[in-house]
N, C-alpha and C positions, 0 to 999 in steps of 0.2 A: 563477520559477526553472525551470531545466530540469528535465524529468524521467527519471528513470533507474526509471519503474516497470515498463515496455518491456523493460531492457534484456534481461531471458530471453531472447524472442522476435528478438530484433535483433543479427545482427552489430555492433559497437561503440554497441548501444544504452545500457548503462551508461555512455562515457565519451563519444561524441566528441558529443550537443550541451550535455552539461553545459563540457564546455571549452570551445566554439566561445561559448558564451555569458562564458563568465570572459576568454578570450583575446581575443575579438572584437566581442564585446558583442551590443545590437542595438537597433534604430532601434522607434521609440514604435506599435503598431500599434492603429489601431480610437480610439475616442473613449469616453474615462473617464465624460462628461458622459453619453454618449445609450446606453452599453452595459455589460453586465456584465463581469467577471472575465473571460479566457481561458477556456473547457471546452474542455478537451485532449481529450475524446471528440469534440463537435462541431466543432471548431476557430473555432468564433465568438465573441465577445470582445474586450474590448483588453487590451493587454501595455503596460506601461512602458516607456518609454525605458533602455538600460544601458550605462554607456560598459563596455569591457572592456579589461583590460592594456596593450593596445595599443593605444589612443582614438587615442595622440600621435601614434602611428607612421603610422597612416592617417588622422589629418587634416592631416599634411604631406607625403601623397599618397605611400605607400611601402605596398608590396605586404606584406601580411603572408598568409602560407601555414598552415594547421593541420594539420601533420603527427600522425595520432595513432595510436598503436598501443594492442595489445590482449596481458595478457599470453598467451594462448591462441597468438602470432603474426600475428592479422589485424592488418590496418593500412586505414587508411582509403582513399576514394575521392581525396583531394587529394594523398596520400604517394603513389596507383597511377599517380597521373599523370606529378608528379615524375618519378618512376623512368621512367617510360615515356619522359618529355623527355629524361631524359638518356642512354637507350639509343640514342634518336634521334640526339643528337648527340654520341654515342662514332661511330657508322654512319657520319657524316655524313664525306664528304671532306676532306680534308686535318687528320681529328681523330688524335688520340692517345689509344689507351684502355691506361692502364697496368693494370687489374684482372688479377690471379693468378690466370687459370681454369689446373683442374688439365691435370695432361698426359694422362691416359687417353683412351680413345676414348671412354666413359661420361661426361666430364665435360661440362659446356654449355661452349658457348662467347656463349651470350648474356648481354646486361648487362645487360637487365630477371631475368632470372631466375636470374643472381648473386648481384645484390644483394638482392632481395628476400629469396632464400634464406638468405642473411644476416644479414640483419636479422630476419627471421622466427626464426632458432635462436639469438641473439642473447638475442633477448626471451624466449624460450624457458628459455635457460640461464639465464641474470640471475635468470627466477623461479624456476627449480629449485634454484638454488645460497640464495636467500633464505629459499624452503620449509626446504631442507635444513639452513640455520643452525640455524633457528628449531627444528628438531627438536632439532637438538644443545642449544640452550638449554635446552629443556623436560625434555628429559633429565639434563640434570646436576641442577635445579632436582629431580627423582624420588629424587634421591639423597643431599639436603638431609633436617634433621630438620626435621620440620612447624615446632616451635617455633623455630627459626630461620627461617624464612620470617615467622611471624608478628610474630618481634619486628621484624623485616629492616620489615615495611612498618607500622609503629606510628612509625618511628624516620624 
């Protein structure tokens, strides 16, 4: 299994090679017969074979991408790319970039750092607005009689 003991120390170390392994799997490494277990301090060992979500997708030869964000706003190295690709080809002659950059002279007019930015307060907001329910929940929940609560989860 991946590990997410990292992920303090790592940008997207909690999420993205625990996904990359669910979404993309990964091919059998080292010999069961002649070696130990994986040591993730040493990295010597063999690993199991893992199909991942998407086995079918790429064994019928189709590109699958792992877009993953963080709710902090980071996003990974394969999303920076993305974005980067298609700033490129907003740039690119005879393109069409319909993106809303604002009208001020303070606004960007780039489409890596649009959209990014977007998506970055995006993820931002989505967890702040989740935080924030969850507060409201708990809070009504403060204003409940204990023994209603009790009975609430017997029943």
């Amino acid at each position: 299994a991946a590990s997410r003991a990292d992920g303090h120390f790592i940008a997207l170390g909690n999420t993205e090679e625990h996904l990359s392994v669910v979404v993309l799997g990964h091919p059998q490494r080292g010999d069961p017969d002649t070696e130990e277990r994986l040591d993730r301090v040493s990295g010597d060992g063999w690993v199991a074979a893992k199909d991942g979500d998407y086995a079918d997708a790429l064994a019928k030869g189709h590109t699958v991408i792992l877009l993953v964000t963080e709710s902090t706003g980071a996003f990974s190295a394969d999303l920076d790319r993305v974005l980067r690709q298609l700033a490129r080809t907003a740039r690119a002659s005879g393109s069409i970039d319909h993106t809303p950059y604002g009208t001020s002279r303070a606004s960007t007019r780039s489409h890596y750092t649009f959209h990014s930015a977007a998506i970055s307060a995006a993820i931002v907001t989505a967890d702040a607005l989740t935080i924030q329910n969850s507060a409201g929940a708990l809070g009504f929940e403060l204003t409940l009689d204990p023994r209603d609560l009790a009975r609430r989860s017997t029943s």
